[in-house]
KOLPALO-62979 format. One record per atom (N, C-alpha, C): residue in three letters; residue number from 1; x, y, z. Coordinates in steps of 0.1 Angstrom, whole numbers, plus 5000, padded with zeros to 4 digits. Example, Ala and Ser with C-alpha at 12.3 -4.5 7.8 and 13.67 -1.06 7.14 Angstrom:
2
{'ala'; 1; {5132; 4943; 5078}}
{'ala'; 1; {5123; 4955; 5078}}
{'ala'; 1; {5132; 4967; 5078}}
{'ser'; 2; {5128; 4978; 5071}}
{'ser'; 2; {5137; 4989; 5071}}
{'ser'; 2; {5129; 5000; 5079}}
***
This chain:
125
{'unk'; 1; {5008; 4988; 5000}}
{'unk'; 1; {5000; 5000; 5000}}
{'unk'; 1; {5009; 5012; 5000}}
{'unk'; 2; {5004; 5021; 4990}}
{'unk'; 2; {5016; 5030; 4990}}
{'unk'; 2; {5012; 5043; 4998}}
{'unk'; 3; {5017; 5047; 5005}}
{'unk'; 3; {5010; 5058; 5014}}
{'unk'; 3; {5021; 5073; 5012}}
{'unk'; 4; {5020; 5084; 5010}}
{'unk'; 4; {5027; 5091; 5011}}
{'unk'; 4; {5026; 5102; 5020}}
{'unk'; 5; {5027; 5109; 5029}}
{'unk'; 5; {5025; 5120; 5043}}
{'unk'; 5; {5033; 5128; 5041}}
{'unk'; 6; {5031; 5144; 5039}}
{'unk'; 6; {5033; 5154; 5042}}
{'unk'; 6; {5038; 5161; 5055}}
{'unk'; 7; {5047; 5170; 5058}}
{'unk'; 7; {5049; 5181; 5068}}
{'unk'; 7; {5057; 5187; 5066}}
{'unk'; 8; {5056; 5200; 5072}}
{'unk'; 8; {5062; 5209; 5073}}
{'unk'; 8; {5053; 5224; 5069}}
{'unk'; 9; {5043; 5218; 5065}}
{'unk'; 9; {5033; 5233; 5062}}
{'unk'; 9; {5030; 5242; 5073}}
{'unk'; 10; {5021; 5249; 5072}}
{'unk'; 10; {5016; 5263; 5085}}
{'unk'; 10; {5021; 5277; 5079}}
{'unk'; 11; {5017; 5286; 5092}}
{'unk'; 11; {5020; 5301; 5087}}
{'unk'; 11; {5029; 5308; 5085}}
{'unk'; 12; {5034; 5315; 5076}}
{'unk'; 12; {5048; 5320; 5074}}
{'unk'; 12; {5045; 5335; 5069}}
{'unk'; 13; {5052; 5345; 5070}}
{'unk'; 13; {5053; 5360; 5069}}
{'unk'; 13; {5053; 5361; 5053}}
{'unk'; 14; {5051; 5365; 5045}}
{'unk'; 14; {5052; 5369; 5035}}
{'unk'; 14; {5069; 5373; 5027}}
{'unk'; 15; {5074; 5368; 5024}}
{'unk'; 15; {5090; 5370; 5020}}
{'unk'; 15; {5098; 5361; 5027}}
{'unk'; 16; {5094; 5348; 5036}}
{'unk'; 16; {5096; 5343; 5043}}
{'unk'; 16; {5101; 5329; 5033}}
{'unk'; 17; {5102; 5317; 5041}}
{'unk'; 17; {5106; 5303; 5036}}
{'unk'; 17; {5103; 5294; 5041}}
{'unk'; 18; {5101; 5286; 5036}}
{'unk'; 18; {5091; 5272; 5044}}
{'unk'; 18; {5100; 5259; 5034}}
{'unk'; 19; {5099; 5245; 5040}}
{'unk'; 19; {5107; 5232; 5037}}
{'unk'; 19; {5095; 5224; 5039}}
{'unk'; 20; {5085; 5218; 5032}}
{'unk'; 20; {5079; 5202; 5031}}
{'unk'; 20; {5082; 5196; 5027}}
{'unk'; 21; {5083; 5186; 5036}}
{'unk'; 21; {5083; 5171; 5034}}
{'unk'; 21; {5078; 5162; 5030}}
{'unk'; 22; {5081; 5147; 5019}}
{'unk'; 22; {5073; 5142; 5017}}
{'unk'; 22; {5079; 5127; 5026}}
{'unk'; 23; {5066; 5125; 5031}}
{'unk'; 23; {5074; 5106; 5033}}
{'unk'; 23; {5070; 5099; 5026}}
{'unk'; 24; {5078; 5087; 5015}}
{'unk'; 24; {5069; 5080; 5011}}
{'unk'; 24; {5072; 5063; 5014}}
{'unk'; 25; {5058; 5056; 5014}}
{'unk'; 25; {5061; 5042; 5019}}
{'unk'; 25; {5050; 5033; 5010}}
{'unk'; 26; {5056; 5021; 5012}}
{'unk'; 26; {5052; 5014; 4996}}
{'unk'; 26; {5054; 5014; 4982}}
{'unk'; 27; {5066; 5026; 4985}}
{'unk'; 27; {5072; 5020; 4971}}
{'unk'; 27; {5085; 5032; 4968}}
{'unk'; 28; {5096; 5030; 4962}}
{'unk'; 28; {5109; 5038; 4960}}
{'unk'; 28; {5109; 5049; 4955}}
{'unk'; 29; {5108; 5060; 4956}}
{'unk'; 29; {5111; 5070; 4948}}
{'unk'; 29; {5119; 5074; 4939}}
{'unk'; 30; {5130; 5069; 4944}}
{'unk'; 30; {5138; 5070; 4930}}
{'unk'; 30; {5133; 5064; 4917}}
{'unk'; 31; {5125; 5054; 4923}}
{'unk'; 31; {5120; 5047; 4908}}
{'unk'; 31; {5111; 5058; 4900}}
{'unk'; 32; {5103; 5066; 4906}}
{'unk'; 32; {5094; 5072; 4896}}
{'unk'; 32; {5097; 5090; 4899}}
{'unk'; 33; {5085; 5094; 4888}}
{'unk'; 33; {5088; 5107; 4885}}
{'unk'; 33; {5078; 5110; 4896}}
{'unk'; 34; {5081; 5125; 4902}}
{'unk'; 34; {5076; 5127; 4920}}
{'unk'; 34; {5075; 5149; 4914}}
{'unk'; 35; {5067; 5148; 4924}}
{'unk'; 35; {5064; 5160; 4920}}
{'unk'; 35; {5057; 5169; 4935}}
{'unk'; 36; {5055; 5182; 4928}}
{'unk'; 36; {5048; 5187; 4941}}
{'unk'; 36; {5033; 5199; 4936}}
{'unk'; 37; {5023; 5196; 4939}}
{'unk'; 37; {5016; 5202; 4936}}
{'unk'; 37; {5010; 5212; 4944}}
{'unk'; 38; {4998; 5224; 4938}}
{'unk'; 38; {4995; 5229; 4952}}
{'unk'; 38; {4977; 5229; 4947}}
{'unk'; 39; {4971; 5237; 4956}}
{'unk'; 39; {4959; 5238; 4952}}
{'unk'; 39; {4948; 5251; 4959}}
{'unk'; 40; {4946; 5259; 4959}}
{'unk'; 40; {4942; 5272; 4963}}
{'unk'; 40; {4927; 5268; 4961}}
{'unk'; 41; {4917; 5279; 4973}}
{'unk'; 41; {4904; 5275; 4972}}
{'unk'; 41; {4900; 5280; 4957}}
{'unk'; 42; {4890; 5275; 4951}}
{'unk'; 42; {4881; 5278; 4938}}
{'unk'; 42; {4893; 5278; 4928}}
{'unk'; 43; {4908; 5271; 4927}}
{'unk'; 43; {4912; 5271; 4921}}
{'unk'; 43; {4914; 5258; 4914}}
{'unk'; 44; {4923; 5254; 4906}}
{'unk'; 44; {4925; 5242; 4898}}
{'unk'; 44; {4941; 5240; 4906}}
{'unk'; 45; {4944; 5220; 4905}}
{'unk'; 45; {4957; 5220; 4912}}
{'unk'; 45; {4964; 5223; 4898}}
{'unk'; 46; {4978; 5224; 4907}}
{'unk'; 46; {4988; 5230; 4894}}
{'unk'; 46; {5002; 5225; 4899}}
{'unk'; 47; {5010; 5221; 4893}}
{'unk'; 47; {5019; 5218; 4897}}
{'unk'; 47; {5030; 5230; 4902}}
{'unk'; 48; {5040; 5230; 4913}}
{'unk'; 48; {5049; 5241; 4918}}
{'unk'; 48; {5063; 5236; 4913}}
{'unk'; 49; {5066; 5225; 4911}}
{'unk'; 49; {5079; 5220; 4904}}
{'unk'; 49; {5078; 5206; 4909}}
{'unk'; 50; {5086; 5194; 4898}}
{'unk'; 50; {5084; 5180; 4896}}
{'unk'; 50; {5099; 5176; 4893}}
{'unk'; 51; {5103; 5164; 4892}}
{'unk'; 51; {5112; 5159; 4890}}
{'unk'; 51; {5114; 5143; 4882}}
{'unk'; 52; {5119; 5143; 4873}}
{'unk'; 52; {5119; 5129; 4867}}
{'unk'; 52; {5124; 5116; 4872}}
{'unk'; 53; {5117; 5105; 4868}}
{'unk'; 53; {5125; 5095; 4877}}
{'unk'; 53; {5137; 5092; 4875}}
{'unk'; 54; {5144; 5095; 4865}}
{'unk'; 54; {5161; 5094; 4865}}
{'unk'; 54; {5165; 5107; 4873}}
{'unk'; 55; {5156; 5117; 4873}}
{'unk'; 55; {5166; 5130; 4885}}
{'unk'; 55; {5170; 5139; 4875}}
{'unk'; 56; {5174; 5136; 4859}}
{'unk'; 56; {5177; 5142; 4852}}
{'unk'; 56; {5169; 5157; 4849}}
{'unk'; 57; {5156; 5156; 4848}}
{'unk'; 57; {5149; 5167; 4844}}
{'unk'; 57; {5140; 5171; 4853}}
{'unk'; 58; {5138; 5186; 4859}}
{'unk'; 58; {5134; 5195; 4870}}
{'unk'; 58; {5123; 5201; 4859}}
{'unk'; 59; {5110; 5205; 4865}}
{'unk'; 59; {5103; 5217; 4863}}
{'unk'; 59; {5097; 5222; 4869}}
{'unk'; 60; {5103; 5236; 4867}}
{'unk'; 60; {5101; 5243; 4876}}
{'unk'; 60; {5092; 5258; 4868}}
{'unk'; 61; {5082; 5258; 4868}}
{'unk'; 61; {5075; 5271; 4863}}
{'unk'; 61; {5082; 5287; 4871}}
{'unk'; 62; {5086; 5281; 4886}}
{'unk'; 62; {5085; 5292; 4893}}
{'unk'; 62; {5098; 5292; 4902}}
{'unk'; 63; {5109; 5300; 4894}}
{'unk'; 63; {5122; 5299; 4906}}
{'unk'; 63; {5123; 5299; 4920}}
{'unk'; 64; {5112; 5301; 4926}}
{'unk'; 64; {5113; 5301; 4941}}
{'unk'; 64; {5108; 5291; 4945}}
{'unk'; 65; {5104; 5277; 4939}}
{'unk'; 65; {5110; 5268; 4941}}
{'unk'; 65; {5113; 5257; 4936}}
{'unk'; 66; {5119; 5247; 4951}}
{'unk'; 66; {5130; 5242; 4943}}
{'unk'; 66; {5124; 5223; 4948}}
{'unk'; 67; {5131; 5215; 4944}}
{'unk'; 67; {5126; 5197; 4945}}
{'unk'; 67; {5140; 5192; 4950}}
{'unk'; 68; {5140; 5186; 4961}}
{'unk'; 68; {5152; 5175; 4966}}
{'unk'; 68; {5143; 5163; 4972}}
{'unk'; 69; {5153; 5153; 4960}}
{'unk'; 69; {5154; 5142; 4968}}
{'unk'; 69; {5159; 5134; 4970}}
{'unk'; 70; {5158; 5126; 4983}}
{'unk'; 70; {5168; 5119; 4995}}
{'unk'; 70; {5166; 5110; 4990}}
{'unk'; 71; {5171; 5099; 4983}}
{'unk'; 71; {5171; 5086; 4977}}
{'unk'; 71; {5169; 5078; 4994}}
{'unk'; 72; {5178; 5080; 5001}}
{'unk'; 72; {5185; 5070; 5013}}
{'unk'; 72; {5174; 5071; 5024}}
{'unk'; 73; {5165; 5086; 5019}}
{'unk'; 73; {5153; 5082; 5034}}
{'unk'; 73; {5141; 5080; 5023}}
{'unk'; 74; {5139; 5075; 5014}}
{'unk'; 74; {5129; 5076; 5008}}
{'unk'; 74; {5117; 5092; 5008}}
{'unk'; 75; {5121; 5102; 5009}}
{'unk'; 75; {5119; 5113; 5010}}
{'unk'; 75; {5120; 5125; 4996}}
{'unk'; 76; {5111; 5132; 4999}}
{'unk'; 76; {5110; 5142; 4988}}
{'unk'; 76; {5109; 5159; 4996}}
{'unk'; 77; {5118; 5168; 4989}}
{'unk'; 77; {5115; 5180; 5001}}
{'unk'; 77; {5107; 5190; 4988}}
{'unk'; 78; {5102; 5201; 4990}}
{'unk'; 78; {5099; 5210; 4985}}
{'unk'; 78; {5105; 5226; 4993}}
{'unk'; 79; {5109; 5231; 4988}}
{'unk'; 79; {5117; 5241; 4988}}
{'unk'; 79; {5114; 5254; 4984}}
{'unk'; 80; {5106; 5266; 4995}}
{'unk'; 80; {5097; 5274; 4989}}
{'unk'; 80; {5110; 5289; 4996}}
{'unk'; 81; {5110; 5298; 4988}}
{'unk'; 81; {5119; 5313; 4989}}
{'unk'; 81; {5104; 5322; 4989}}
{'unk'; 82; {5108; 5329; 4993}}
{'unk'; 82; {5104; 5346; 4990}}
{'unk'; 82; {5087; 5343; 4991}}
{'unk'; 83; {5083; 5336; 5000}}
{'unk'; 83; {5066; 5338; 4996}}
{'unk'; 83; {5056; 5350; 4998}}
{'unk'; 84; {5047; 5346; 4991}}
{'unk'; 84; {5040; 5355; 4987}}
{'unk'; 84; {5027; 5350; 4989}}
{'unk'; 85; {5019; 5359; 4995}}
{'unk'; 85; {4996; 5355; 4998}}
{'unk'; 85; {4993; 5349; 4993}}
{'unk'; 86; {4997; 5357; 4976}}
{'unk'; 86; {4989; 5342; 4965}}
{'unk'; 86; {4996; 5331; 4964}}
{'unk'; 87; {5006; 5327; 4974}}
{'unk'; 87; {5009; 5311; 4972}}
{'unk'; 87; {5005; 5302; 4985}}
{'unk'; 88; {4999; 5307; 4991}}
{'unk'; 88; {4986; 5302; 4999}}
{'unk'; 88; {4981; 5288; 4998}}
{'unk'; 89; {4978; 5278; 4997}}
{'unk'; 89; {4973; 5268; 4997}}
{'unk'; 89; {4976; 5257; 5001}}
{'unk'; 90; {4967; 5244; 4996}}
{'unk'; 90; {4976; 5227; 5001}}
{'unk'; 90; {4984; 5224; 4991}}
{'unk'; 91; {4992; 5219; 4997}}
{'unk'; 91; {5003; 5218; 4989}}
{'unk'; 91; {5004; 5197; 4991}}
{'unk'; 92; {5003; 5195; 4981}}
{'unk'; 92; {5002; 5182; 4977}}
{'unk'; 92; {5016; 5173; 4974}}
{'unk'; 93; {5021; 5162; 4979}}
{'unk'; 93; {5031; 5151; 4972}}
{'unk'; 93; {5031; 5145; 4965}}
{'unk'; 94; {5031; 5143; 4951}}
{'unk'; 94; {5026; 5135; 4941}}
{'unk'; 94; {5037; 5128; 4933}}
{'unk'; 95; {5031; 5112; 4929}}
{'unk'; 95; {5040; 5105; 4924}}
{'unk'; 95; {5032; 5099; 4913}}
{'unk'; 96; {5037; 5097; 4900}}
{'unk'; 96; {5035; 5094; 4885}}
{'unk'; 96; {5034; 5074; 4889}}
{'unk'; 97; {5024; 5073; 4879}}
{'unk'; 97; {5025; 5056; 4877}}
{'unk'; 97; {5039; 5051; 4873}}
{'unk'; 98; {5038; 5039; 4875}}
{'unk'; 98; {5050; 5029; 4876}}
{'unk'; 98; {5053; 5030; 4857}}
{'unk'; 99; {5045; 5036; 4852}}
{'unk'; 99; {5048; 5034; 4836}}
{'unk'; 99; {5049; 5044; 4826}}
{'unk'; 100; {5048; 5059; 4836}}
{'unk'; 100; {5055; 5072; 4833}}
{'unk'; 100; {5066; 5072; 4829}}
{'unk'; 101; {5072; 5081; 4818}}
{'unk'; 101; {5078; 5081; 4815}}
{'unk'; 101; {5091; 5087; 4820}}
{'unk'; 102; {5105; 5078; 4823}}
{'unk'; 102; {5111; 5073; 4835}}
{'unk'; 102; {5121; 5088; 4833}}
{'unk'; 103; {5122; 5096; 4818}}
{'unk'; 103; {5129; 5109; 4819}}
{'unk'; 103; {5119; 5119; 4817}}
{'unk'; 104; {5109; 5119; 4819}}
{'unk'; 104; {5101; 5133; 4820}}
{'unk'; 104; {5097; 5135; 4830}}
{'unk'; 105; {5098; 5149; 4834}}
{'unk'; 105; {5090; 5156; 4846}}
{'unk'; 105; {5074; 5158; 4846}}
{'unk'; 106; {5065; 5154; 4853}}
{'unk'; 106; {5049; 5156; 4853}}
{'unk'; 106; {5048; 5170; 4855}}
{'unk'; 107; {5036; 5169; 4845}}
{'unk'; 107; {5033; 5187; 4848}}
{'unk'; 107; {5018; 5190; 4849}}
{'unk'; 108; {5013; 5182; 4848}}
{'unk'; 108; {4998; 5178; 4851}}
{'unk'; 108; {4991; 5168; 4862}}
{'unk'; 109; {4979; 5172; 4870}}
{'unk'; 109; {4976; 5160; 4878}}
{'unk'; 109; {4972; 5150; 4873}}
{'unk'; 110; {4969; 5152; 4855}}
{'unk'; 110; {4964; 5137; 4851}}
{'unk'; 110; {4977; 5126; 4851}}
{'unk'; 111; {4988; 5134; 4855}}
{'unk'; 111; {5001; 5126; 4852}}
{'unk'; 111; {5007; 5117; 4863}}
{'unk'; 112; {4992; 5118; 4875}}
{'unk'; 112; {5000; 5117; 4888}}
{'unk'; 112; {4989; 5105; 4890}}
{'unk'; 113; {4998; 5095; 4896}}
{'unk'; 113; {4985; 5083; 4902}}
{'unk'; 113; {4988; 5081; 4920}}
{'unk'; 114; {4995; 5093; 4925}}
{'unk'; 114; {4994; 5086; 4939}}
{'unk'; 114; {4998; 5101; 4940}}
{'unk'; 115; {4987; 5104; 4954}}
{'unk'; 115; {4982; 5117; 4961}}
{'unk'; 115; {4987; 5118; 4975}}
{'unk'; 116; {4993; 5127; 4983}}
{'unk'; 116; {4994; 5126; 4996}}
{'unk'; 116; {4981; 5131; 5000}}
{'unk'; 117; {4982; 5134; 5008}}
{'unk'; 117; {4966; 5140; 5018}}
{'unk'; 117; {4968; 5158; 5018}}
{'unk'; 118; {4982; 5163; 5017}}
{'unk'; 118; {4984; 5176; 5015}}
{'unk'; 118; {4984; 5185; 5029}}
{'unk'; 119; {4988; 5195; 5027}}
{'unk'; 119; {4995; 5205; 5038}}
{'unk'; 119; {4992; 5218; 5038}}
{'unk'; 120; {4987; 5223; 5044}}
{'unk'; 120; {4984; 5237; 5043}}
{'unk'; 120; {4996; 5248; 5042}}
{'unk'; 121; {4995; 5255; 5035}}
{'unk'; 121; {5006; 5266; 5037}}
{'unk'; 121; {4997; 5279; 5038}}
{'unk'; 122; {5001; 5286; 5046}}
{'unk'; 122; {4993; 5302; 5043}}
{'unk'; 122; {5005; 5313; 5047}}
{'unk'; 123; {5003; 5324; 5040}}
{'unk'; 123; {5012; 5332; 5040}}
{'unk'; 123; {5005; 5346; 5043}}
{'unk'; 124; {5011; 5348; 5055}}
{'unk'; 124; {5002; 5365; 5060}}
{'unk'; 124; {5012; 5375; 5050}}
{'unk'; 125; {5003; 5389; 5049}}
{'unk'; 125; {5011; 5400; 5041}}
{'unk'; 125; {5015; 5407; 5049}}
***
């Protein structure tokens, strides 16, 4: 059963920095393409930056931030700079099916077959 848990979310000052965590259990990450999504009320989820299952390829829409991962703890971090109100939301762990394509980065939720439960982030102005 592959379960993946979130933390590190909550409130942070606006120009501020925050680190989530992903844990994942039931299955390797290195093996697949891992990603991080977020999701704002009345909005659509969207990806904040992803990573391919060889590690080779990053996408990142938005320089401030960034994707590490710890092969050795089975862990995924997300990596947020300079926030801002409108980046407000849950912020999701997401991992691609076992038959995604093993050098591309996901950039869609249709791309993702395993969801964490997600983490709130809110950012005061």
């Amino acid at each position: 059963q592959v379960q993946l848990v979130e933390s590190g979310g909550g409130l942070v000052h606006a120009g501020g920095s925050l680190r989530l965590t992903c844990v994942a259990s039931g299955l390797t990450l290195s093996n697949y393409a891992v990603g991080w999504f977020r999701q704002a009320p009345g909005k659509e989820r969207e990806v904040v930056v992803s990573i391919s299952g060889s590690g080779g390829n990053i996408y990142y829409p938005d320089g401030r931030f960034t994707i590490a991962r710890d092969n050795s703890q089975n862990t995924v971090d997300l990596l947020m700079n300079n926030l801002k109100p409108e980046d407000a939301a849950v912020y999701y762990c997401a991992v691609s099916a076992t038959n995604f394509n093993y050098m591309k980065a996901p950039r869609s939720p249709a791309e993702i077959r395993y969801w964490g439960q997600g983490t709130q982030v809110t950012v005061s102005s």
